[in-house]
C-alpha positions as CSV (number, residue, x, y, z in Angstrom):
1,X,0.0,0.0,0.0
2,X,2.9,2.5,0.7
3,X,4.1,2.0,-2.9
4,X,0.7,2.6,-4.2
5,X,0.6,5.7,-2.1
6,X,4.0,7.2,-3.0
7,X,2.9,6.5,-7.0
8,X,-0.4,8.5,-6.3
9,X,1.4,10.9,-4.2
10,X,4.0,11.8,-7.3
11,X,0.9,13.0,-9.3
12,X,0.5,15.7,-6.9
13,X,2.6,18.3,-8.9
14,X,-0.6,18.4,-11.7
15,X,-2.5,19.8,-9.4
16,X,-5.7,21.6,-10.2
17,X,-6.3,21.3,-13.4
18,X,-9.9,22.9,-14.6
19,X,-11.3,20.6,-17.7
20,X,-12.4,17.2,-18.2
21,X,-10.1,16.4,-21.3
22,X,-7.4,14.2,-19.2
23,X,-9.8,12.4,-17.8
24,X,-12.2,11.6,-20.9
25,X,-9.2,10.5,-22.7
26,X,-8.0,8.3,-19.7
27,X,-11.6,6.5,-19.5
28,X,-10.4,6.2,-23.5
29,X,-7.7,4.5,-23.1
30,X,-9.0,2.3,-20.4
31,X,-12.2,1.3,-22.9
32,X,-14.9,3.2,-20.6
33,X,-15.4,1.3,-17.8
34,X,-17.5,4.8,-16.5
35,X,-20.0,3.8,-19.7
36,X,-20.6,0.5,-18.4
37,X,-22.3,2.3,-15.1
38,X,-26.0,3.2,-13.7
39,X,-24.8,5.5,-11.3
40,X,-26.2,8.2,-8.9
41,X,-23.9,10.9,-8.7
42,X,-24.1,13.1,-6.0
43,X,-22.3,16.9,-5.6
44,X,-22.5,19.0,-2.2
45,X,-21.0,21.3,0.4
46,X,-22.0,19.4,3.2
47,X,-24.1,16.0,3.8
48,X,-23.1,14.7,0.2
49,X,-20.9,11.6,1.4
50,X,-23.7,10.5,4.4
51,X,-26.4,10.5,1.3
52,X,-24.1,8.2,-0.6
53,X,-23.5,5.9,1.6
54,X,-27.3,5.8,2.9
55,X,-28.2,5.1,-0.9
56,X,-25.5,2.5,-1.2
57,X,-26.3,0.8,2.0
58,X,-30.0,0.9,0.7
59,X,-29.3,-0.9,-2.6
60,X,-26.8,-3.5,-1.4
61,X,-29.9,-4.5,0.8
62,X,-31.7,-5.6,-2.2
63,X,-28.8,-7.8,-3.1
64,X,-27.9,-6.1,-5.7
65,X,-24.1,-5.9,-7.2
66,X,-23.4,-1.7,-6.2
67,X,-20.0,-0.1,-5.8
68,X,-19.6,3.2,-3.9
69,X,-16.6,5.9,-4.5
70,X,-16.3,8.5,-2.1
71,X,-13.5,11.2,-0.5
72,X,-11.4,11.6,1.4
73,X,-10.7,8.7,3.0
74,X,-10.2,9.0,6.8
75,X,-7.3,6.3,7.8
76,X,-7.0,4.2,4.5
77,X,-7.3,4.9,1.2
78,X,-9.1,1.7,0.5
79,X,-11.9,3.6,2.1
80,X,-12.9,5.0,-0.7
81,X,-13.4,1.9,-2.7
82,X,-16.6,0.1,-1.5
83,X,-17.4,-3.3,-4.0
84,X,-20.5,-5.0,-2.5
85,X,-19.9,-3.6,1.1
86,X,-16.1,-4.2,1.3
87,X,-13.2,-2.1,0.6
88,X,-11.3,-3.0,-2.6
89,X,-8.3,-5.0,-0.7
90,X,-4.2,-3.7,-1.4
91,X,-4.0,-6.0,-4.6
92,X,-6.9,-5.2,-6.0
93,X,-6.0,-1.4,-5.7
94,X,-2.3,-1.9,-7.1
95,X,-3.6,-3.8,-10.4
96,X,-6.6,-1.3,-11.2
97,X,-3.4,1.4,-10.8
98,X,-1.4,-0.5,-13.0
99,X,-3.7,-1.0,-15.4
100,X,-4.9,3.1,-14.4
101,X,-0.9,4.1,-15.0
102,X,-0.2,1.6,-18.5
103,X,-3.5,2.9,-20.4
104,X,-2.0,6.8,-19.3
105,X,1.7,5.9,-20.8
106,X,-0.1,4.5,-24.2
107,X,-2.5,7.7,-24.6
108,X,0.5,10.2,-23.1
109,X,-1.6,11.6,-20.1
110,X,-0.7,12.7,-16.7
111,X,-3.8,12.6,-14.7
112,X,-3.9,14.3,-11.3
113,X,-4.0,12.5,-8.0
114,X,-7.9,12.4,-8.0
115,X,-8.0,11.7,-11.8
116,X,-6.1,8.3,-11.4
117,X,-8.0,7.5,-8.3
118,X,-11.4,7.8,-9.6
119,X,-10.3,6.1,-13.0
120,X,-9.2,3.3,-10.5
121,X,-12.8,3.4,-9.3
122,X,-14.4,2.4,-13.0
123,X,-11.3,0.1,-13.5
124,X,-12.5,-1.5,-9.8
125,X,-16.0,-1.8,-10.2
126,X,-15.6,-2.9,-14.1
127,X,-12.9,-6.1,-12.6
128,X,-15.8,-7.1,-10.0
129,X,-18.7,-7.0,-12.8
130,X,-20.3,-4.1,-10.6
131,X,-22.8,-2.1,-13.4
132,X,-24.8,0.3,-10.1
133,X,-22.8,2.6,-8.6
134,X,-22.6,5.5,-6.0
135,X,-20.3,8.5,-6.9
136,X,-19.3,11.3,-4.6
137,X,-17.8,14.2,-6.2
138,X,-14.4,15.1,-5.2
139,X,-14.9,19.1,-5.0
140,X,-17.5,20.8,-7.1
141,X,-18.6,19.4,-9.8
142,X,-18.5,20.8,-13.2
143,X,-14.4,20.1,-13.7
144,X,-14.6,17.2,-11.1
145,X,-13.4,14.0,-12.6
146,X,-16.6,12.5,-11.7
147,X,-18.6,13.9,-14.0
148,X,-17.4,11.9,-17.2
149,X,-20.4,9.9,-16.4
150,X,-23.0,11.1,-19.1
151,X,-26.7,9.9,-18.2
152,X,-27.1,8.9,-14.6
153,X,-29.7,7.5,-13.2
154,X,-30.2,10.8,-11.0
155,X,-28.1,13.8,-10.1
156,X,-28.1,14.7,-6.3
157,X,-26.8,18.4,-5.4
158,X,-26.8,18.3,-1.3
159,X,-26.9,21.5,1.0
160,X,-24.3,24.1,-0.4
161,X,-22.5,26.1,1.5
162,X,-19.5,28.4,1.3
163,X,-16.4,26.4,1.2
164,X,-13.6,25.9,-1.2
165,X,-14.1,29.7,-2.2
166,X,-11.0,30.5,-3.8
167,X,-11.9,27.6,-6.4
168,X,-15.3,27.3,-6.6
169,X,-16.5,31.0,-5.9
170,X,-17.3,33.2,-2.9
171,X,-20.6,33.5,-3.1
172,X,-23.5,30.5,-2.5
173,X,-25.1,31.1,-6.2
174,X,-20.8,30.5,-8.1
175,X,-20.4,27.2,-5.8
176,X,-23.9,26.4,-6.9
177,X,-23.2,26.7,-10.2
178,X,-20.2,24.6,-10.0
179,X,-22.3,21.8,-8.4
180,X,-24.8,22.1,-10.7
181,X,-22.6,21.4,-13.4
182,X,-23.3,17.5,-12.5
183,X,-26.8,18.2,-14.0
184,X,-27.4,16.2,-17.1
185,X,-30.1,16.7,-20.0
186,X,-33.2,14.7,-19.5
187,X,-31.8,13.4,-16.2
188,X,-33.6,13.5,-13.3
189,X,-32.0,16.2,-10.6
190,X,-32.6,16.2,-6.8
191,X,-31.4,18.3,-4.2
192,X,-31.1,18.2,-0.3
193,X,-32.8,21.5,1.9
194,X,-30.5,24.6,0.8
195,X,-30.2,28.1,0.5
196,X,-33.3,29.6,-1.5
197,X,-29.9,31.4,-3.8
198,X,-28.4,28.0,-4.1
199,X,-31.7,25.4,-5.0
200,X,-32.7,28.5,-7.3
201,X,-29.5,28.4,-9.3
202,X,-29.8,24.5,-9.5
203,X,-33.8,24.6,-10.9
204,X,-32.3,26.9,-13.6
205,X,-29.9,24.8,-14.8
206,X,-32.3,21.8,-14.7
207,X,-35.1,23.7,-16.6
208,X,-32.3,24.8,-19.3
209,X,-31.8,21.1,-19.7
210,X,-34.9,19.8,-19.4
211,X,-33.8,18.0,-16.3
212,X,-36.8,16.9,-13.9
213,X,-36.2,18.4,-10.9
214,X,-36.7,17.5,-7.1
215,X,-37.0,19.1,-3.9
216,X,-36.3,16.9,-1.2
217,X,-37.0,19.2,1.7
218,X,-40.7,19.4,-0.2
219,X,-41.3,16.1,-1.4
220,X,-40.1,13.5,1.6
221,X,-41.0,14.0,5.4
222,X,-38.8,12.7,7.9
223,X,-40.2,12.2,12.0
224,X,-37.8,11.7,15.2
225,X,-39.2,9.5,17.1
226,X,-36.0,8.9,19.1
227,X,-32.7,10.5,19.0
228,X,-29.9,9.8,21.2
229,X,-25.7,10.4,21.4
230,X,-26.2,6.6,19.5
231,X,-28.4,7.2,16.5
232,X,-32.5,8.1,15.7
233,X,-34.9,6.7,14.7
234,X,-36.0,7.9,11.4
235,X,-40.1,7.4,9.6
236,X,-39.6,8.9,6.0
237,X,-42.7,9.0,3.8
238,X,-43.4,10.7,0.5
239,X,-46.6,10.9,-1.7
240,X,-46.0,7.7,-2.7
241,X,-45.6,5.7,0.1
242,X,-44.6,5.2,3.6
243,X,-41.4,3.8,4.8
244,X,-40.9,2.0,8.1
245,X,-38.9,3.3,10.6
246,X,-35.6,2.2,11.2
247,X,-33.1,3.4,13.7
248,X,-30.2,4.6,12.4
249,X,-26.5,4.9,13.8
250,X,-26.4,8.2,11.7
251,X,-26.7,10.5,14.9
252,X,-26.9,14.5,14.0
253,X,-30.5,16.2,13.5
254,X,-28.7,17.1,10.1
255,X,-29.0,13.3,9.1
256,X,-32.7,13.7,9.4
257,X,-32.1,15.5,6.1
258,X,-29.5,13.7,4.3
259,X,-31.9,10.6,4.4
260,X,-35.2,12.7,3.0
261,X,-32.3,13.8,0.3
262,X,-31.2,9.9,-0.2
263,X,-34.9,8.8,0.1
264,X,-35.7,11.4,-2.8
265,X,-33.1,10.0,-5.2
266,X,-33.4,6.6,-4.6
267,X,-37.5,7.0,-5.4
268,X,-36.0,8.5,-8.9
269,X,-34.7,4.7,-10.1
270,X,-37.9,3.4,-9.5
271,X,-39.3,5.5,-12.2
272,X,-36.3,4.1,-14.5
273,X,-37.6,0.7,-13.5
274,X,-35.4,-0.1,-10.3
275,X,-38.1,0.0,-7.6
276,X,-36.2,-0.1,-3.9
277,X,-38.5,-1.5,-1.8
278,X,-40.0,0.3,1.9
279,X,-38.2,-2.1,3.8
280,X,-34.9,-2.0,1.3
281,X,-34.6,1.3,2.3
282,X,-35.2,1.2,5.9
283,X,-32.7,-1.9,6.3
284,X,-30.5,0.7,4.5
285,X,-30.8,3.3,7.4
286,X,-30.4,0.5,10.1
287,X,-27.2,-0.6,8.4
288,X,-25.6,2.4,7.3
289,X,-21.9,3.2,8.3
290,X,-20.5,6.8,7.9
291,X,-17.9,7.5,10.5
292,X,-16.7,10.9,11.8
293,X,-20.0,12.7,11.7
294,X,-21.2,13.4,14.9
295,X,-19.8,10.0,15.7
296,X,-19.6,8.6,19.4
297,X,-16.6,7.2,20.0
298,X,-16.5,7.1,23.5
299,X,-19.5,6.6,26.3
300,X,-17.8,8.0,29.5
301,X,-17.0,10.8,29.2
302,X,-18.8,11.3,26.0
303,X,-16.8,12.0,23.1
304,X,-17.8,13.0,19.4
305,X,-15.8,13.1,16.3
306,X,-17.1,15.1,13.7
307,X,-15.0,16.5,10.7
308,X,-17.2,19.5,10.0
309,X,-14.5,22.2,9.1
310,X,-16.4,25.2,7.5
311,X,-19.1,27.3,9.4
312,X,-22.3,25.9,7.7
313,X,-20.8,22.6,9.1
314,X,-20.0,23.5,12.4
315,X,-23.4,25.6,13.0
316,X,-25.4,22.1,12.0
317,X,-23.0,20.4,14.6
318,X,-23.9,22.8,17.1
319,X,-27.5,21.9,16.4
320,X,-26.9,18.4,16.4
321,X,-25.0,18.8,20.3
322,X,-28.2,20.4,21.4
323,X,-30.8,18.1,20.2
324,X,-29.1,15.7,22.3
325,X,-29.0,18.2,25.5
326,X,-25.5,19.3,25.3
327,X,-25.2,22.9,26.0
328,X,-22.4,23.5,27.6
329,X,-19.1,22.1,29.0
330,X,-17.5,20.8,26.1
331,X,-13.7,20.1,25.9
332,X,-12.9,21.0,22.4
333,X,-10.2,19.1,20.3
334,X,-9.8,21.1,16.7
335,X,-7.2,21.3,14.3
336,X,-7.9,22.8,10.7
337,X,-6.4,23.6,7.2
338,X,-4.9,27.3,7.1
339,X,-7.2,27.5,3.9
340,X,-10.9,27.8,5.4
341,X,-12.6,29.8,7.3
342,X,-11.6,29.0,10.2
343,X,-12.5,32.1,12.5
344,X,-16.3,31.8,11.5
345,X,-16.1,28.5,11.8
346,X,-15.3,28.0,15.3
347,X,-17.4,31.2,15.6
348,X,-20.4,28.6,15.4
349,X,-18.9,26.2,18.0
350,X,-17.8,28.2,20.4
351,X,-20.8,28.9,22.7
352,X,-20.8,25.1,23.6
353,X,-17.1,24.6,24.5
354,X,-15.7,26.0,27.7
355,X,-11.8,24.8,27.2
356,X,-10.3,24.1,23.8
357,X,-6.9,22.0,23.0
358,X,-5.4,23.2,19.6
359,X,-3.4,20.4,17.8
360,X,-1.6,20.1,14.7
361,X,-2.1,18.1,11.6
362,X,-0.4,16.1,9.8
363,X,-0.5,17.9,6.8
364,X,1.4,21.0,5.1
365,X,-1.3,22.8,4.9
366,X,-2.7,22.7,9.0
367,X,-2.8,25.6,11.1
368,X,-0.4,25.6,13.7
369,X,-1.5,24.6,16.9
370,X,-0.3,28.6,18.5
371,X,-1.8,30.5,15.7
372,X,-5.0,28.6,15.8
373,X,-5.4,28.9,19.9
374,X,-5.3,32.3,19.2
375,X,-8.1,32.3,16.7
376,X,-9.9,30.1,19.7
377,X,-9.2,33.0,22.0
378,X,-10.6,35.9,19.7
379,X,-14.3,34.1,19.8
380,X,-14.5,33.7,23.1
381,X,-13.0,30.5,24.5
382,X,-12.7,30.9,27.8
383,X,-9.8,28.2,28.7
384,X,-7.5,27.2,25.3
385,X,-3.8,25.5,25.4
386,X,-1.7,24.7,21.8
387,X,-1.1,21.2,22.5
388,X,1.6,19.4,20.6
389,X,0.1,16.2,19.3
390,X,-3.1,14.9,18.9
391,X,-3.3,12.4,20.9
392,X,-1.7,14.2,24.0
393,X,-4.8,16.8,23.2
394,X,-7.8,14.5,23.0
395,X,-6.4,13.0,26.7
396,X,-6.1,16.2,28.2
397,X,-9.8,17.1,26.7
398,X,-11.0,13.9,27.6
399,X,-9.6,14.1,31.2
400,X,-11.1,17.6,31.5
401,X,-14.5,16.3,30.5
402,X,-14.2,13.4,33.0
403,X,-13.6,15.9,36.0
404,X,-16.4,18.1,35.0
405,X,-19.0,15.8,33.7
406,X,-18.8,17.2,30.7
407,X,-18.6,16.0,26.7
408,X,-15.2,16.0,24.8
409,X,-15.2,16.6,21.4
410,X,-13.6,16.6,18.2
411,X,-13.7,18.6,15.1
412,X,-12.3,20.4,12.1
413,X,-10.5,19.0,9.1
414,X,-11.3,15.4,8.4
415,X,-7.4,14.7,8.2
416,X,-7.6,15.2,12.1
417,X,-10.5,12.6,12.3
418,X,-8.4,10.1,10.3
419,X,-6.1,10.6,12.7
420,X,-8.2,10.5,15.6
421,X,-9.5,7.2,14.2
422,X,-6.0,5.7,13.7
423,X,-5.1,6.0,17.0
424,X,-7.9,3.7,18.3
425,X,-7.3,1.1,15.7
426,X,-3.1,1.4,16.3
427,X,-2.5,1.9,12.8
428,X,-0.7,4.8,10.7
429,X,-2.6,8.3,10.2
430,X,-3.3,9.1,7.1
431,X,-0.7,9.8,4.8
432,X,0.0,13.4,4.5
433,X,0.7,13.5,1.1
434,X,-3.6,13.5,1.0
435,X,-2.9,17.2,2.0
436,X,-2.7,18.9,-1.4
437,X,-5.2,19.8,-3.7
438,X,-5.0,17.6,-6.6
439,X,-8.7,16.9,-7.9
């Protein structure tokens, strides 16, 4: 895996690259495996990788052959890989690069980091004779290598929010646009409970290609009948029918919904003639794994690991916190990229937490652990310390939390959930060569 890594890793230095020409002529090359796909695609801010997995989880239930792709990964790259509910396995990965790295040497390409890694994906799910997929763009989704695929089944644009500005825009209608660039003629659209600037920019571009569009937040209702620091249980029903309630280890009132949004697109295939059945659905939700949202990872003292990181994110985990009756004396563990918006970020957070350990990543592009205590000072953190690792942070917050019968928790860049995450399993952080921006 380290070797496979360290190839991926060299492709870093192609960057950014706007444009889907590398990538339609890798797909070339490799005899478009992406053609040989039903897939629901899926664009978003925020909530886009919990309503891929729901609809995965959903249509493995009905037995059916489905592959997932989805980023980052959190401790192993293999994450990202999902073939019939299992991670595509070392091997597997180094011979889909292989073949990923020989059909770029005929064609004379130099895809980017996320280029070969999503070509890897068709190459994967082509090898295990997987035709229904789940793809989660990358970032944005107009240039994201994702969106070689031409007629999915359904197009899913989830809640948008300002992130990523200084590539996708600064306002909510530009980073709108670029998500709605997954919108494909004909092809049925849905999208998740947003901004009335964002969903209108989205119904635009669907009308201008006669795309049938979908609201979500209008068409599915959702009732919490039970929510706890565990999970909730979730009754979605629509016009057509009414699903049975499942409890779900998706904890966060935000989930509530992700799943009307998941709910929404899977109803869409059973238009195209791929019904998922009430109970397909709710075995979906009861099965469902999605970890470092609002995830409990510890019962006493409580501790949450949540990788929200800009301030739309962190203001639905604040929400989330409270629905469960936590208000106050939380022992904050954060670490972010220098690139967000970090300040109006913890801006959100920061009437909940009453001390707050700073630690690094490991990344080149993390905040250091004194410049971002001070950020933690300036919105009102009463009690902060720069600690110098992660893990002696999350003891200290954790030990704080014991001694005031309070919750501990964890946010900011998913990197530092990875890394929170390795050190419970023993195994390596992620690699930090992840850090770049290479989509």
């Amino acid at each position: 895996m380290r070797e496979f890594l360290e190839r991926l890793a060299a492709r870093r230095r192609f960057g950014v690259r706007p444009g889907l020409d590398t990538m339609r002529a890798l797909c070339a090359a490799l005899g478009n495996p992406e053609r040989e796909l039903a897939a629901i695609h899926v664009a978003g801010t925020n909530g886009k990788g919990s309503v891929a997995a729901i609809c995965e989880a959903a249509l493995r239930t009905m037995g059916l052959p489905v592959g997932r792709y989805t980023s980052p990964h959190l401790v192993r790259v293999n994450e990202r890989f999902l073939l019939n509910g299992r991670e595509a396995d070392d091997a597997a990965l180094a011979e889909a690069l292989d073949e990923v790295e020989a059909a770029a040497a005929r064609a004379g390409l130099e895809p980017t980091f996320f280029e070969a890694l999503t070509a890897c994906a068709f190459v994967l799910f082509r090898r295990a004779g997987i035709r229904l997929a789940v793809l989660e763009v990358g970032m944005g989704g107009r240039w994201d290598a994702t969106n070689v695929i031409e007629a999915p089944l359904v197009s899913v644009v989830t809640h948008v929010a300002l992130d990523h500005c200084d590539i996708l825009g600064d306002t909510l209608e530009a980073i709108a646009a670029e998500k709605a660039g997954i919108v494909k003629p004909g092809r049925p659209v849905v999208v998740g409970a947003m901004d009335p600037r964002a969903r209108a920019v989205v119904a635009r571009r669907a009308v201008e290609l006669g795309a049938p569009f979908h609201d979500a937040a209008q068409e599915i209702r959702v009732a919490v009948s039970r929510r706890t620091p565990h999970g909730q249980t979730l009754a979605c029903s629509s016009p057509a029918c009414d699903y049975p309630a499942a409890l779900t280890r998706l904890a966060g009132s935000y989930q509530a919904e992700n799943a009307a949004t998941a709910l929404c697109a899977l109803e869409r295939l059973g238009e195209q003639g791929l019904p998922v059945p009430p109970k397909a659905f709710a075995e979906g939700l009861r099965t469902v794994s999605w970890p470092g949202r609002c995830q409990l990872i510890a019962a006493d003292p409580p501790t949450f690991l949540d990788g929200g990181h800009n301030p739309d994110a962190l203001r639905a985990l604040r929400e989330a916190l409270k629905s469960m009756h936590i208000r106050r004396r939380v022992a904050l563990v954060c670490g972010f990229c220098a690139d967000k918006a970090v300040e109006a970020a913890l801006r959100e957070i920061a009437p909940l937490v009453s001390a707050a350990w700073a630690v690094p990543l490991a990344n080149p592009r993390g905040l250091p652990p004194e410049a971002l205590a001070d950020v933690l000072r300036r919105v009102g953190v009463p009690t902060v310390i720069a600690a110098p690792g992660v893990a002696e942070g999350l003891e200290a917050a954790t030990a704080w939390a014991q001694e005031n019968q309070g919750t501990a928790l964890v946010c900011g860049s998913l990197f530092l959930v990875g890394e929170v995450l390795a050190l419970g399993e023993g195994v390596e952080a992620p690699d930090p060569s992840e850090g770049f921006r290479a989509r």
